[in-house]
PyMOL Python script that loads the backbone (N, CA, C, O; Angstrom):
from pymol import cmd

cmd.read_pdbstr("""\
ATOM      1  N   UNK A   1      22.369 -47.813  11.911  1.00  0.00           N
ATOM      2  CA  UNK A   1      21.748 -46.620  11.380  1.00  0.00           C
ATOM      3  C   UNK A   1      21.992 -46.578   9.874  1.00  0.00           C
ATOM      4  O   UNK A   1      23.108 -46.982   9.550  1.00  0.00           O
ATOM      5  N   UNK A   2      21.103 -46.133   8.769  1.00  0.00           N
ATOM      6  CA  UNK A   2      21.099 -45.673   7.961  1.00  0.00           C
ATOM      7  C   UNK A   2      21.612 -44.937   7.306  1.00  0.00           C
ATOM      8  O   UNK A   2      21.522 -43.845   7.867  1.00  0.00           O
ATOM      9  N   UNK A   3      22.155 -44.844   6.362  1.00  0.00           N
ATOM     10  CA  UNK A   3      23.044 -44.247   5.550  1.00  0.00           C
ATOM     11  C   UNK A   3      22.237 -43.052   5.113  1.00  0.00           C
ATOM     12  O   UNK A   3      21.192 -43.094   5.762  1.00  0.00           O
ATOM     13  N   UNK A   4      22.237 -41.830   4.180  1.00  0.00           N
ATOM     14  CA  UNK A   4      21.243 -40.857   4.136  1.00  0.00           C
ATOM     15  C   UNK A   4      21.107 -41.349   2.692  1.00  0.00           C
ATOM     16  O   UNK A   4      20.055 -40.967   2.180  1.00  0.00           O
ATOM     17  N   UNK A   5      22.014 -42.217   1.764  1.00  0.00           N
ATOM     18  CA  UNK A   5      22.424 -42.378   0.493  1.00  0.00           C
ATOM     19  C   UNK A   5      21.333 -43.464   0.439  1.00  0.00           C
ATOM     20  O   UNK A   5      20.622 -43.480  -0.567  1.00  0.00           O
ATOM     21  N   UNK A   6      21.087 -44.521   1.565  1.00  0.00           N
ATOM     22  CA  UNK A   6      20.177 -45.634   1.423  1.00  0.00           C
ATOM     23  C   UNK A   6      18.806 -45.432   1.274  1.00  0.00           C
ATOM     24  O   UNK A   6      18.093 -46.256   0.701  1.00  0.00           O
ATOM     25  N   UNK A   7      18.297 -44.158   1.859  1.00  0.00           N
ATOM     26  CA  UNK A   7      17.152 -43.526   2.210  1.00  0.00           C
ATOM     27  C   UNK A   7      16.387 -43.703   0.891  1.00  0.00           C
ATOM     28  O   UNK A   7      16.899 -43.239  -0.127  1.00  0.00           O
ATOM     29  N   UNK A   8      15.356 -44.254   0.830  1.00  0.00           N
ATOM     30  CA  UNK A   8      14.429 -43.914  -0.670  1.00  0.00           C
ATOM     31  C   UNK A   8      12.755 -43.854  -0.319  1.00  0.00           C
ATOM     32  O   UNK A   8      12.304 -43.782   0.824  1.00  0.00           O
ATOM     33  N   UNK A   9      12.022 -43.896  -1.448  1.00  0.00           N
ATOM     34  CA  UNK A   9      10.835 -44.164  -0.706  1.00  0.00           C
ATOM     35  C   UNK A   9      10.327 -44.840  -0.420  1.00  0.00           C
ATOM     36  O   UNK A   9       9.402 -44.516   0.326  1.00  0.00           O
ATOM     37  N   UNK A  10      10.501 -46.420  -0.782  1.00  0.00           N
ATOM     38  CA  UNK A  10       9.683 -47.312   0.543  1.00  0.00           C
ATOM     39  C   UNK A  10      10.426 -47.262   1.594  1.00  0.00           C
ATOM     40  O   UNK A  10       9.734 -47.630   2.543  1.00  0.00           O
ATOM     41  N   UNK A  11      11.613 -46.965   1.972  1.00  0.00           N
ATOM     42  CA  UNK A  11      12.041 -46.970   3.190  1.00  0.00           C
ATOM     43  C   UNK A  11      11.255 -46.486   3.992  1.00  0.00           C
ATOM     44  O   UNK A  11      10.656 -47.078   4.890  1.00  0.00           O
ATOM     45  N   UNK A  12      11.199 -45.024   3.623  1.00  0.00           N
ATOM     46  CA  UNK A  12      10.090 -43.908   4.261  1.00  0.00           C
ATOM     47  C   UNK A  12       8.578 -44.983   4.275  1.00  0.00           C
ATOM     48  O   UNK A  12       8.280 -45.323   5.420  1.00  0.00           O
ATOM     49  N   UNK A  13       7.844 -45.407   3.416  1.00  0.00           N
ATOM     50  CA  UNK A  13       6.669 -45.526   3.760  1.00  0.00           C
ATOM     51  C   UNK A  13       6.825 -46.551   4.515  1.00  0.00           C
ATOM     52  O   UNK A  13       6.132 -46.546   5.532  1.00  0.00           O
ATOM     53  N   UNK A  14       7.746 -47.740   4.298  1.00  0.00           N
ATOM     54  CA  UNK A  14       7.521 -48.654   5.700  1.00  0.00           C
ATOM     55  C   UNK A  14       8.298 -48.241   7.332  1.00  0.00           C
ATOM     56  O   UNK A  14       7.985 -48.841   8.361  1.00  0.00           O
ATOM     57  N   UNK A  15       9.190 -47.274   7.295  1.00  0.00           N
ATOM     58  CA  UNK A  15       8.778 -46.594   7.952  1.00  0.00           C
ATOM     59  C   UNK A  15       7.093 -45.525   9.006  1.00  0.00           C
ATOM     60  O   UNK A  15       6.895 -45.190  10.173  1.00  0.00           O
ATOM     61  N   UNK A  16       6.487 -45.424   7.975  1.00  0.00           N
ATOM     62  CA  UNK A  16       5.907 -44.264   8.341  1.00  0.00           C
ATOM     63  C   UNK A  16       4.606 -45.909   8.834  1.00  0.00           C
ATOM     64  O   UNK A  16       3.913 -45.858   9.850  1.00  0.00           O
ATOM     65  N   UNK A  17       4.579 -47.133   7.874  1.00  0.00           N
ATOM     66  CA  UNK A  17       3.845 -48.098   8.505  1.00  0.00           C
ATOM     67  C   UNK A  17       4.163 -48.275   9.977  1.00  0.00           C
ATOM     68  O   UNK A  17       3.217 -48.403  10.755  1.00  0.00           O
ATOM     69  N   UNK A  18       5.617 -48.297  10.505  1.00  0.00           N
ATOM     70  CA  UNK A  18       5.608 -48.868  11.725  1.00  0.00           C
ATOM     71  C   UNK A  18       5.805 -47.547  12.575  1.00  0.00           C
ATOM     72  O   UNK A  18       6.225 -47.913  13.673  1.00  0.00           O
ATOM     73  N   UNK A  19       5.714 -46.515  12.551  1.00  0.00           N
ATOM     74  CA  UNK A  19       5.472 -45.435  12.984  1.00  0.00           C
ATOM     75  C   UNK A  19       3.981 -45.443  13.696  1.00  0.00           C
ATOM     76  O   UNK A  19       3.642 -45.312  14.872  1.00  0.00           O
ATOM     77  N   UNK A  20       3.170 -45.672  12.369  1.00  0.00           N
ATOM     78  CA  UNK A  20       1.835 -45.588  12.935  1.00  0.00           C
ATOM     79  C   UNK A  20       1.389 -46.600  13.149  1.00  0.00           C
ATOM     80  O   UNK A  20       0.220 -46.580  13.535  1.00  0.00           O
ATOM     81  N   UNK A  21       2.135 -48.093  13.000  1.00  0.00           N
ATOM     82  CA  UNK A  21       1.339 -49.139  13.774  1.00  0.00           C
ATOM     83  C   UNK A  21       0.322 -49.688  13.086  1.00  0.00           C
ATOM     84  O   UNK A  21      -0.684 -50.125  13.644  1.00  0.00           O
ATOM     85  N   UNK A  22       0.530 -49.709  11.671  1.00  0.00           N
ATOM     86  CA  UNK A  22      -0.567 -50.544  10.890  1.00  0.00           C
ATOM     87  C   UNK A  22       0.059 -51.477   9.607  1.00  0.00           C
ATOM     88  O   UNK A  22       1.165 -51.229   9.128  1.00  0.00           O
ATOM     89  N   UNK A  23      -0.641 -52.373   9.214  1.00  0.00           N
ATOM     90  CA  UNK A  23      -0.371 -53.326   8.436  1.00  0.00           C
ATOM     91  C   UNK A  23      -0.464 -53.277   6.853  1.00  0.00           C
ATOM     92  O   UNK A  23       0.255 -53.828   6.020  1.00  0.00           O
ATOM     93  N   UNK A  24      -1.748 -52.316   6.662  1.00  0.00           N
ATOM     94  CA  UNK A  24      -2.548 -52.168   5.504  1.00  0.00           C
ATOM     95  C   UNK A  24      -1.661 -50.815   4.330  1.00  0.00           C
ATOM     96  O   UNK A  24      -2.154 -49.691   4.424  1.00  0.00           O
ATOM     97  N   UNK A  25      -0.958 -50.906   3.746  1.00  0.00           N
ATOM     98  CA  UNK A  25      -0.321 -49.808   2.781  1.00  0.00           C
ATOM     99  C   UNK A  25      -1.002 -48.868   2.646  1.00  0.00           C
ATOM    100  O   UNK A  25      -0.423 -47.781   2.673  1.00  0.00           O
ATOM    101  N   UNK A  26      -2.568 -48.883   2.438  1.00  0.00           N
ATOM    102  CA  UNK A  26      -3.945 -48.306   2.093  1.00  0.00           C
ATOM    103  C   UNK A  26      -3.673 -47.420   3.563  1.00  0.00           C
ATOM    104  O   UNK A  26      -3.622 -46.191   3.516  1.00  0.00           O
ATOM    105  N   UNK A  27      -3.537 -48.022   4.616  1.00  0.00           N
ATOM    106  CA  UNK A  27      -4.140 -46.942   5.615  1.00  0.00           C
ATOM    107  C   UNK A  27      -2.894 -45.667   6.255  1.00  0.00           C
ATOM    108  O   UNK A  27      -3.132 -44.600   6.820  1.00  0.00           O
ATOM    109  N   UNK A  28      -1.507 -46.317   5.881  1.00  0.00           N
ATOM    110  CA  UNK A  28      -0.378 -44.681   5.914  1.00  0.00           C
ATOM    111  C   UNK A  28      -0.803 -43.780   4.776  1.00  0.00           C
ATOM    112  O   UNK A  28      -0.910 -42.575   5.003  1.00  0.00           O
ATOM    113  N   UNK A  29      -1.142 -44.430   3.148  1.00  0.00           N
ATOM    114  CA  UNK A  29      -1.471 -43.082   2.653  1.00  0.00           C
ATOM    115  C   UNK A  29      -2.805 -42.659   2.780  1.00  0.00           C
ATOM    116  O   UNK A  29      -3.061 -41.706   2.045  1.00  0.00           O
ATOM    117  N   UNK A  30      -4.013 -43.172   3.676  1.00  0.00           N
ATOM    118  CA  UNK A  30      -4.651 -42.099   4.296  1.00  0.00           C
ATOM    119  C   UNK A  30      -4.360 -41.631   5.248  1.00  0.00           C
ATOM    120  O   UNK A  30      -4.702 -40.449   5.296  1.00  0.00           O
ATOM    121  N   UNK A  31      -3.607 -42.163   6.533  1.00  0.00           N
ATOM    122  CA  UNK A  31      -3.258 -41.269   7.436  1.00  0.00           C
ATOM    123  C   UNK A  31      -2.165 -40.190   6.526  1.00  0.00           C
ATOM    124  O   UNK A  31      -2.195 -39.023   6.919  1.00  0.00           O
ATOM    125  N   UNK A  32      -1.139 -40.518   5.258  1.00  0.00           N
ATOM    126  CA  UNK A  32      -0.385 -39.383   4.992  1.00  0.00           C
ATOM    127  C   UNK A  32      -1.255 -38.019   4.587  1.00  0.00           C
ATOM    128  O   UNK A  32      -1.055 -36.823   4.802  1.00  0.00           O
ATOM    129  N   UNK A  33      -2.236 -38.698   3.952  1.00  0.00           N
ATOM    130  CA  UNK A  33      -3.119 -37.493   3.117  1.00  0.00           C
ATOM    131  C   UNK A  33      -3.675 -36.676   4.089  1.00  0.00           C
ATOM    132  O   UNK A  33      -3.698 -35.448   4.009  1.00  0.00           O
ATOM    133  N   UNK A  34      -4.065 -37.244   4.888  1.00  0.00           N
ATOM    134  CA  UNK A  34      -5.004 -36.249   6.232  1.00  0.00           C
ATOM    135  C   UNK A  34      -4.282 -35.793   7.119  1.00  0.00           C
ATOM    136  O   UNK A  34      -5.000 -35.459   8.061  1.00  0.00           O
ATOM    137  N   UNK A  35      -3.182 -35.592   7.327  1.00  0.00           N
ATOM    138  CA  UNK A  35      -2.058 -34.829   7.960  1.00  0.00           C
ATOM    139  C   UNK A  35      -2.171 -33.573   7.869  1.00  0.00           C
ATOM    140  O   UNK A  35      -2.739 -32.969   6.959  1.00  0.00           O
ATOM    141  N   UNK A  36      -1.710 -33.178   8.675  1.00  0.00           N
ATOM    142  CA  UNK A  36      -1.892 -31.475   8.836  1.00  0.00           C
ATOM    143  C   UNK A  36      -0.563 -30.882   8.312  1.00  0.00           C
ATOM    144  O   UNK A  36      -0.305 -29.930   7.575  1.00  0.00           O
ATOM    145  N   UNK A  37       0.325 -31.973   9.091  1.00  0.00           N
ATOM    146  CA  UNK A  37       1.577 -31.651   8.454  1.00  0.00           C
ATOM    147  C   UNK A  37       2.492 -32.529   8.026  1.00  0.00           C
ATOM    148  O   UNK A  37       3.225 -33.081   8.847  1.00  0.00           O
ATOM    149  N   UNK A  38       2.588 -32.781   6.722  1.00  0.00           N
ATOM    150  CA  UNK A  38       3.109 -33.933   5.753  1.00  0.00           C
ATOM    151  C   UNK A  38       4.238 -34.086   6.143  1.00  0.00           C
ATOM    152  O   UNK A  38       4.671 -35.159   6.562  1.00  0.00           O
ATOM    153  N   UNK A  39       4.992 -32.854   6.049  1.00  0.00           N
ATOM    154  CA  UNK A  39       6.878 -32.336   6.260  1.00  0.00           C
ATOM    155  C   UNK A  39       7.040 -33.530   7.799  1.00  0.00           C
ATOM    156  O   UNK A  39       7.905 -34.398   7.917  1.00  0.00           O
ATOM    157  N   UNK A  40       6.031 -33.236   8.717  1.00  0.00           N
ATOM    158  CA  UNK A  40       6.069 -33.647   9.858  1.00  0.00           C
ATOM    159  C   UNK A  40       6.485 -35.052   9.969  1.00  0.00           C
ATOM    160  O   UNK A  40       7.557 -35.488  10.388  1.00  0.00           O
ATOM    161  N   UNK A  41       5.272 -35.807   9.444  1.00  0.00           N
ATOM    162  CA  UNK A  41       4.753 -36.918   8.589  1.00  0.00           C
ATOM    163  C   UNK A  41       6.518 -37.720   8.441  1.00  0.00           C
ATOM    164  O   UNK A  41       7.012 -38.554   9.200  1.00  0.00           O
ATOM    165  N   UNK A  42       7.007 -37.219   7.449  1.00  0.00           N
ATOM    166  CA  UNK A  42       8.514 -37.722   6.844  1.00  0.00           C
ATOM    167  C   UNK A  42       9.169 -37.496   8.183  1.00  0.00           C
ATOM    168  O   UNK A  42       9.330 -38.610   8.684  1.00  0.00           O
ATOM    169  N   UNK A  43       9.536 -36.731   8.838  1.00  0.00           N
ATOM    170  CA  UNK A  43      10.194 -36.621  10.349  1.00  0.00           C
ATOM    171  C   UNK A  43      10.158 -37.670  11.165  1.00  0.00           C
ATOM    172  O   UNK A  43      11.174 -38.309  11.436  1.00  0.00           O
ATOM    173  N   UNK A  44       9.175 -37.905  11.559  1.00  0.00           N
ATOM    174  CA  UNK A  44       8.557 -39.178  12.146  1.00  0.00           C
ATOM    175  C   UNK A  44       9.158 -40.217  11.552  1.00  0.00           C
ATOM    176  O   UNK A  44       9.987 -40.789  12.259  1.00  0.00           O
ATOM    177  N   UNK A  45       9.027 -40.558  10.677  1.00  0.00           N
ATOM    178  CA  UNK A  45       9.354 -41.957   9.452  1.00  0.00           C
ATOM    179  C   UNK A  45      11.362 -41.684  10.110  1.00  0.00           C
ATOM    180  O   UNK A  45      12.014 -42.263  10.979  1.00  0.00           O
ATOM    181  N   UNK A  46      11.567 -40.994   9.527  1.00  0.00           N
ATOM    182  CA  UNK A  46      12.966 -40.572   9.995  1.00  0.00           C
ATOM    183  C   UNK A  46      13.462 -41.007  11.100  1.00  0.00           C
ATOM    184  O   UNK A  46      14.453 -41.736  11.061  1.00  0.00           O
ATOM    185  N   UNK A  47      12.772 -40.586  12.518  1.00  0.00           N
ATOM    186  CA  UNK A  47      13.134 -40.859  13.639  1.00  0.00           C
ATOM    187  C   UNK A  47      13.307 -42.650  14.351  1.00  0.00           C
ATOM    188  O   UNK A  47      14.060 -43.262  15.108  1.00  0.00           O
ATOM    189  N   UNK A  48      11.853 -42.947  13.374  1.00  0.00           N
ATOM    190  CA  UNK A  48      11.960 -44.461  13.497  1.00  0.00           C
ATOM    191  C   UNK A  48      13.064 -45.082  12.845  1.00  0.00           C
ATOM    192  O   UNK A  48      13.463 -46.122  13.370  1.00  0.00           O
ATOM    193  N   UNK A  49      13.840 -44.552  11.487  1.00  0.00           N
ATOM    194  CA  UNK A  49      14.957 -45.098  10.605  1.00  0.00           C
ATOM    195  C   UNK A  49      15.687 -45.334  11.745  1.00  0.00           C
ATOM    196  O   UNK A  49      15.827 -46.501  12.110  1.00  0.00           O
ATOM    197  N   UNK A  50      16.373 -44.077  12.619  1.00  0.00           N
ATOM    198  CA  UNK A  50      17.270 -43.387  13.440  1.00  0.00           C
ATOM    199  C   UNK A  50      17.319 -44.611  14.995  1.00  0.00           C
ATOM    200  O   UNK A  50      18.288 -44.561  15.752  1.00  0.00           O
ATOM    201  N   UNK A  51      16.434 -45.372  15.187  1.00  0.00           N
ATOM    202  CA  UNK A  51      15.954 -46.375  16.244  1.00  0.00           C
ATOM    203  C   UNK A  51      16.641 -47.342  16.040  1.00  0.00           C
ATOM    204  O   UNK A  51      16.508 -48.351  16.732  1.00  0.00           O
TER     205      UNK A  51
END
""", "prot")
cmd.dss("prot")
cmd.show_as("cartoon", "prot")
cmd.util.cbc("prot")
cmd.orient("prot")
């Protein structure tokens, strides 16, 4: 597990890639942008760190 100190932001976005199961950088920040709920969005990314 992850340290909270290690945490930055590509962590989060390759996170939030294998969250949603895609390859393309281009397609988490459109799935981030079209989110209803962004806050959510980072949660998710989180939970996968937490795996």
């Amino acid at each position: 597990m992850m340290k909270i100190s290690e945490i930055n932001y590509s962590v989060i976005f390759d996170a939030l890639k294998a969250y949603h199961e895609v390859e393309e950088d281009d397609s988490v920040w459109e799935i981030f942008n079209q989110a209803d709920d962004q806050i959510e969005e980072i949660a998710n990314a989180l939970k996968v760190l937490g795996e």
